[in-house]
N, C-alpha and C positions, 0 to 999 in steps of 0.2 A: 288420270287424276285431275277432277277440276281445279280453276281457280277457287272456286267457293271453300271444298275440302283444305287445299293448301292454305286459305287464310284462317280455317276451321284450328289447324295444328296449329299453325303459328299463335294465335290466339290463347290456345290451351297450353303449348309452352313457355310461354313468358307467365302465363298465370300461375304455371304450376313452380316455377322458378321464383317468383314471388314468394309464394307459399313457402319453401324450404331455404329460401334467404331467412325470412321469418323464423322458421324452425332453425336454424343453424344456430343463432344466438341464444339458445339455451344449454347446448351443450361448451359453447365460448366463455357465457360467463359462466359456466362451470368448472374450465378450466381455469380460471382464474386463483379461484381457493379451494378446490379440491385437491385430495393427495393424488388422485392419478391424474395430472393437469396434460401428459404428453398425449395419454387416452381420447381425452374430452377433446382440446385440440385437434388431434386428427380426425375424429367424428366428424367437427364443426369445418372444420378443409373439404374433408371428403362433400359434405353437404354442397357448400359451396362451390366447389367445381362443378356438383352435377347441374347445379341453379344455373352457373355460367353457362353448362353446356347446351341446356333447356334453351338458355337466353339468344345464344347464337342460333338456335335452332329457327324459333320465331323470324329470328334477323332474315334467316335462308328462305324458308316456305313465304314467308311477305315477299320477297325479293320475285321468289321462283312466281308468286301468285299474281304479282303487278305486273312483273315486266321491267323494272328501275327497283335501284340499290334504296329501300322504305327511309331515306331521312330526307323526304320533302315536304312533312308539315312539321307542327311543333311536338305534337304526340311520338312520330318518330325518333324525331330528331333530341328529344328528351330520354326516352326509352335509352338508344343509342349512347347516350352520356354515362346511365347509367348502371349500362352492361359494362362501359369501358370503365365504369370507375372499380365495379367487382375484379374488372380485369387486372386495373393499376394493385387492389388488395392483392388478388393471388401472386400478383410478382413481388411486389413485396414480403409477403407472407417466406416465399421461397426463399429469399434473400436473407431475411431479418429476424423470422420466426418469432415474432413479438404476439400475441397472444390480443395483449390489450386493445392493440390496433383495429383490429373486427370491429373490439365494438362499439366503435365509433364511427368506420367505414363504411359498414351495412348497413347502419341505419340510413346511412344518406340515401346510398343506391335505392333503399326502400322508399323513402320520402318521394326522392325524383320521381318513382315509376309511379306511385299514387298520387304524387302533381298532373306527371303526365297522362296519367289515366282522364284527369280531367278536361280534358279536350280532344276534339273529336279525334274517332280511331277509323274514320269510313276512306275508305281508298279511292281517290279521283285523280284523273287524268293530269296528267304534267300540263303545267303548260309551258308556253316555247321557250320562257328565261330557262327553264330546269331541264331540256330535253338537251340531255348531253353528258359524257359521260364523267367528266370533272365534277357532277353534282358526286358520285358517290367517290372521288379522289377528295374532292374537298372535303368535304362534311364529314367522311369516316377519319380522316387525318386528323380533323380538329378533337371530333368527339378523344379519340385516344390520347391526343394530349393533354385534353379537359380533366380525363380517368387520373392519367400520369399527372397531372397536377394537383388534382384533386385530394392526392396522398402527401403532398406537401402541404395543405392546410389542414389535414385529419391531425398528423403530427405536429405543428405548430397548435394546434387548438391542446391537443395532448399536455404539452409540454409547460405551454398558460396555465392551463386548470392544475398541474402540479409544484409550479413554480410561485402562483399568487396566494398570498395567505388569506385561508379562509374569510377573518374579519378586516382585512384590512381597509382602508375608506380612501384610494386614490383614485388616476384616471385608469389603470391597470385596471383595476377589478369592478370600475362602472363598463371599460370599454369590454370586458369578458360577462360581465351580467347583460349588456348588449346585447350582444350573442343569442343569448337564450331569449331572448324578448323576441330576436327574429326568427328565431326557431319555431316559438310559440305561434310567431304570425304565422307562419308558412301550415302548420300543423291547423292552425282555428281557419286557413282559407279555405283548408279542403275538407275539413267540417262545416262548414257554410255550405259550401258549394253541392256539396252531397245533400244537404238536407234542403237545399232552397231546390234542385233541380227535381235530385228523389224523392220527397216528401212533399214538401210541399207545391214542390212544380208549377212554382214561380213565372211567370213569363211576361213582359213588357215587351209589343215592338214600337221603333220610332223609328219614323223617314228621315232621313236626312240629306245634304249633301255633300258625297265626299270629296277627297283630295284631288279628285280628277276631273273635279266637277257632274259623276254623272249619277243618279238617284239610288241610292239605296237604303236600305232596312235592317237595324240591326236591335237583336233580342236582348234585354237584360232579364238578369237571372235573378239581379237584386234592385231593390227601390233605387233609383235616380239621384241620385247627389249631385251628380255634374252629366251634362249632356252634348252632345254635339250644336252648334252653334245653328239657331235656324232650326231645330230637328222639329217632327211635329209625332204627336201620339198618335198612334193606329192602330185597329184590329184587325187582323189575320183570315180573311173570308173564306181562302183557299185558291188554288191556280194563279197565284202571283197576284189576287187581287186582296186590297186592305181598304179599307174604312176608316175615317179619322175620330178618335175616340178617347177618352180620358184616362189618362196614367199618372200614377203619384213622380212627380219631380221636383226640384229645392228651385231651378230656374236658372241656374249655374250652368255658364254655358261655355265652350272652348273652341277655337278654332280644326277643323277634319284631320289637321298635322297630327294632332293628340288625337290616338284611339279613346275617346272617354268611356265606352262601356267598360275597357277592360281596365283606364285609370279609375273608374266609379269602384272598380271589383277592390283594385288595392284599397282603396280610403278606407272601404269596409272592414277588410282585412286587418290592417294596421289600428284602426278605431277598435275594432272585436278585439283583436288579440292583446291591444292596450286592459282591457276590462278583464281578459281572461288570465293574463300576466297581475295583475293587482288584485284578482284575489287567489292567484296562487301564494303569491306574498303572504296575503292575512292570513291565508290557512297555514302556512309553511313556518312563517314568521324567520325567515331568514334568504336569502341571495339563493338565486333556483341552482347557478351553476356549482354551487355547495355540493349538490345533491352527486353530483356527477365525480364529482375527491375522489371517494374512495378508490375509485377503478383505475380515474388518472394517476393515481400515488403511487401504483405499484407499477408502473412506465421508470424506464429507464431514459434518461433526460438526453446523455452523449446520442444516444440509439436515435431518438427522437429529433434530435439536430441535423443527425446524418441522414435519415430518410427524407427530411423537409429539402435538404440543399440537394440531395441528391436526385429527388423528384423533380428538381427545378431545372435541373443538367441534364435531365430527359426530356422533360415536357416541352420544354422551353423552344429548343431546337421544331418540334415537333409541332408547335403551333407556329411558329413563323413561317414554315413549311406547307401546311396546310393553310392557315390563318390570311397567310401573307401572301406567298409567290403562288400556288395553287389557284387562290381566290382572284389573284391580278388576271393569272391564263383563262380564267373562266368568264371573268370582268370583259376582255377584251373582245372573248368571242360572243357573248351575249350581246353586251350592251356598246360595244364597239371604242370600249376604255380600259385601261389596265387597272385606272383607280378614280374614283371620286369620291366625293364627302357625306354617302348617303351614310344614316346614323350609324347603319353595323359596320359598314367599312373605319368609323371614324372610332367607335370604341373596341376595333380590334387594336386599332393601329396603339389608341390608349394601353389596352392589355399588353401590348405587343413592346413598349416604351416601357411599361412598369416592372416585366421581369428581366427586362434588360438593366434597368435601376438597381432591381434588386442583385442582382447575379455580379453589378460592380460593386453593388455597397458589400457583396457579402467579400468579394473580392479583396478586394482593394483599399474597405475602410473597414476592417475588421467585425462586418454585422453578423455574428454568431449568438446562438443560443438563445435568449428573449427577443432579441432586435428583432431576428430573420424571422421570430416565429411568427412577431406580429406581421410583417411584410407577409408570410405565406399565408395565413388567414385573409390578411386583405385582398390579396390577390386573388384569391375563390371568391370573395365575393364581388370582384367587377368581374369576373366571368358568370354572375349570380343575377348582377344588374342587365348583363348582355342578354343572358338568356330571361328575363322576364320582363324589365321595364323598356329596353331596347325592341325585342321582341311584340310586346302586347302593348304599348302605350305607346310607342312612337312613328306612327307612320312613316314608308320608305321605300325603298327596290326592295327590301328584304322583308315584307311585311308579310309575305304568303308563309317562310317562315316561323 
């Protein structure tokens, strides 16, 4: 069997797992208010395990196909979050048999895989930081803690939207209408992205120079807002050669530490999904996260406290593990250091400092029930910020990432 075939499968089972995460959620929310809810339920399990088993499949034939455990760009490495976070639902699921829970969980997992879809899926060579086999102890460790925690802010989110009253006008129900604003960015990026690449197929290259000082070229997908400092416009001749040529930019310029192509992508992002959030509004004429009540109200609140702290008494360990002592033995042998302050080392150690916060506050100072949930919410998203603005906007040792 070749390489080519084995990444042929792997390809087609994370697609087809796609596909029937998708479909799962019709027989979920069926269970929800239909009389035979135990029926619909196990339809939408049974789905979902075979989606997981699909997903794990991809993970193997990549694996078998490469040569090295597939989480060493950001397409894997994303993929992989959000196999584990399917993984974090089914355990839960088994434990908790909460119904509600899906449908909130799988959409994420879907999100992730149609973010991650957005960047490249083509297979290259490791190079020498990654050639070692801690790439696949670390990065599999964290992803599953990422899953496992990731069920601790599905239930904290749960428990918000059933806890805040509909109309109400405080910081509560601006910081949960929040939410949904950044949902909406994340959903209008990868409608941007799709249409500027697919459709219209957009392309802008600029020279620049990077953080190492040495010449490169990099595409925008979308008009220029902010650019590399110094960068200059070119056309693309063929065989590594370019021509200096005119491309629409504002002149806004930043130093090579800031990836600006992929900081220029957010602006967009955040500015589109600003416009597509306001007129949801005007059509809706009320708070988007409204929309979402009915489903949260029928969650049971105790249930929902328990699986948030409980996911944090897994996960928690489990990224310190991978996150922390894992990444120091890999640090040491790579770069001939247990730790330094390159940006992803410094916003685990962030991550790493916040649920040990939490785990005393919930401890110690009584933070149950709303408190924890907002802590568990927050918590997804600095693991939100690690995996995109850390990721795609900040140059570092972890930038191949």
């Amino acid at each position: 069997m070749t390489d080519h075939l084995l990444l042929k499968i792997s390809n087609i089972s994370i697609y087809i797992g796609f596909i029937l995460l998708l479909i799962s959620l019709v027989p979920l929310g069926m269970s929800i208010s239909s009389k035979r809810s135990a029926r619909y339920a196990n339809i939408a399990v049974w789905i979902v395990t075979l989606a997981f088993v699909l997903e794990l499949a991809y993970f193997v034939f990549r694996w078998l196909a490469t040569g090295h455990a597939p989480v060493s760009n950001l397409f894997e490495f994303i993929a992989m979050f959000s196999i584990m976070l399917i993984f974090g639902y089914l355990v839960t699921y088994h434990y908790y048999k909460t119904k509600v829970f899906g449908l909130f969980a799988i959409p994420i997992s879907l999100l992730l895989l149609g973010y991650g879809a957005l960047f490249s899926t083509d297979v290259a060579p490791l190079i020498p930081a990654l050639q070692s086999n801690w790439l696949a102890i670390h990065v599999i460790t964290v992803t599953i803690s990422y899953g496992i925690l990731s069920m601790s802010a599905v239930a904290g989110f749960i428990y918000l939207l059933k806890i805040i009253p509909e109309n109400e006008k405080s910081w509560r129900s601006f910081s949960l209408e929040a939410i949904t604003y950044f949902i909406i960015v994340i959903l209008t990026y990868m409608l941007i992205m799709v249409l500027m690449r697919g459709v219209v197929k957009y392309e802008a290259d600029f020279f620049y120079v990077d953080q190492q000082g040495n010449d490169s070229v990099v595409t925008y997908n979308l008009p220029s807002l902010i650019n590399y400092k110094d960068s200059i416009p070119v056309e693309h001749l063929g065989n590594n050669e370019y021509d200096r040529t005119e491309h629409f930019t504002t002149g806004i310029e930043v130093p090579p530490i800031i990836k600006a192509h992929s900081l220029n992508t957010v602006i967009w992002s955040l500015g589109v999904g600003l416009i597509v959030y306001g007129l949801l509004r005007l059509i809706l004429r009320r708070r988007i996260y409204t929309l979402l009540k009915p489903v949260a109200n029928k969650a049971d609140l105790n249930l929902m406290d328990d699986i948030g702290y409980r996911s944090v008494i897994i996960g928690f360990p489990l990224f310190a593990l991978g996150g922390i002592f894992f990444a120091a033995i890999w640090a040491q042998a790579a770069w001939s250091r247990f730790w330094g302050w390159d940006p992803k080392e410094t916003w685990a150690f962030i991550t790493f400092m916040f649920y040990t916060i939490f785990l005393h506050l919930r401890i110690n100072r009584g933070y149950e029930g709303e408190k924890s949930a907002w802590l568990a919410v927050a918590g997804f998203f600095l693991i939100l910020f690690n995996l995109v603005a850390i990721n795609l906007i900040v140059a570092g040792l972890h930038s191949y990432a």
